[in-house]
N, C-alpha and C positions, 0 to 999 in steps of 0.2 A: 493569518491562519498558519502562514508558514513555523514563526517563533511558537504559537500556539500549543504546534502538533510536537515541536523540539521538545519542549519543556513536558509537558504530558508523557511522552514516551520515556523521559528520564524517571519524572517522578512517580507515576503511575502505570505502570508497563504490562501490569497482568489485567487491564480492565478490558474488556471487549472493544472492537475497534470501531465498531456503531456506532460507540458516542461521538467521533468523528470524523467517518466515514458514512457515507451514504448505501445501501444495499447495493445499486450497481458501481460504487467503487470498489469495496470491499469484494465485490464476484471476480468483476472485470479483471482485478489486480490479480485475487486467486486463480484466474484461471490464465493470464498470461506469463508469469511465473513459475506457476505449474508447467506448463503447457499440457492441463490435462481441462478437455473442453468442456468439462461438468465442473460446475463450483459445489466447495463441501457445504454441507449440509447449516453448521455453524461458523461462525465469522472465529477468523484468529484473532489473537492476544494484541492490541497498540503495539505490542514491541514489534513481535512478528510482520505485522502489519504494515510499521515503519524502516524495517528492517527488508521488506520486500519492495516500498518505495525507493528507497535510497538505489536496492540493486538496479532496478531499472534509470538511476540517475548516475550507476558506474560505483558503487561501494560494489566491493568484494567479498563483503562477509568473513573475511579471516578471522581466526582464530584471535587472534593479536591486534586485529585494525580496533579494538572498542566500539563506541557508538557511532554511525554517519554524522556527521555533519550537517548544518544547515544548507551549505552549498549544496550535497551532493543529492538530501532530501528535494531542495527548491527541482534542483532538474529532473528528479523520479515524479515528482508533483505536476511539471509540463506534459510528462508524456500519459502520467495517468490519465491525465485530466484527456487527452485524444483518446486513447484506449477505451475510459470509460462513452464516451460519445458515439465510439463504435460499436461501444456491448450494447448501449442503451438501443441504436439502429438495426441490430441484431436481434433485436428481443422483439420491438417492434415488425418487422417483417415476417417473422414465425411465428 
């Protein structure tokens, strides 16, 4: 999944991030990022998507750094993957 998600956000970057995101990844991701507790309405762009991954795996998003990495994605990928476990337990309880 990891090489998967690399490749796709290279070669296709404006498609919707659904096609490889699950709805509470793509919230859970939006809204710990954000740190704003309502996820938006529409899902963002793969690139977005993998570009908010990676932060949460220590990419910096500069100006200058290019694309994340497969390293820095795999470690944005571990804590999503908690995050989203907790969105899902949160949904469930309200």
């Amino acid at each position: 999944r990891l090489l998967w998600l690399t490749y796709e956000s290279r070669h296709n970057p404006d498609i919707s991030c659904e096609t490889v995101l699950d709805t509470i990844e793509w919230q859970s991701l939006c809204v710990s990022v954000s740190k704003n507790p309502i996820p938006p309405e529409k899902p963002p762009t793969l690139r977005e998507a993998i570009r908010m991954i990676a932060s949460l795996g220590g990419f910096l998003c500069r100006k200058s750094d290019g694309e994340p990495g497969v390293k820095t994605i795999w470690r944005g990928l571990r804590r999503l993957h908690d995050i989203a476990a907790t969105w899902k337990l949160a949904q469930q309880t309200t």
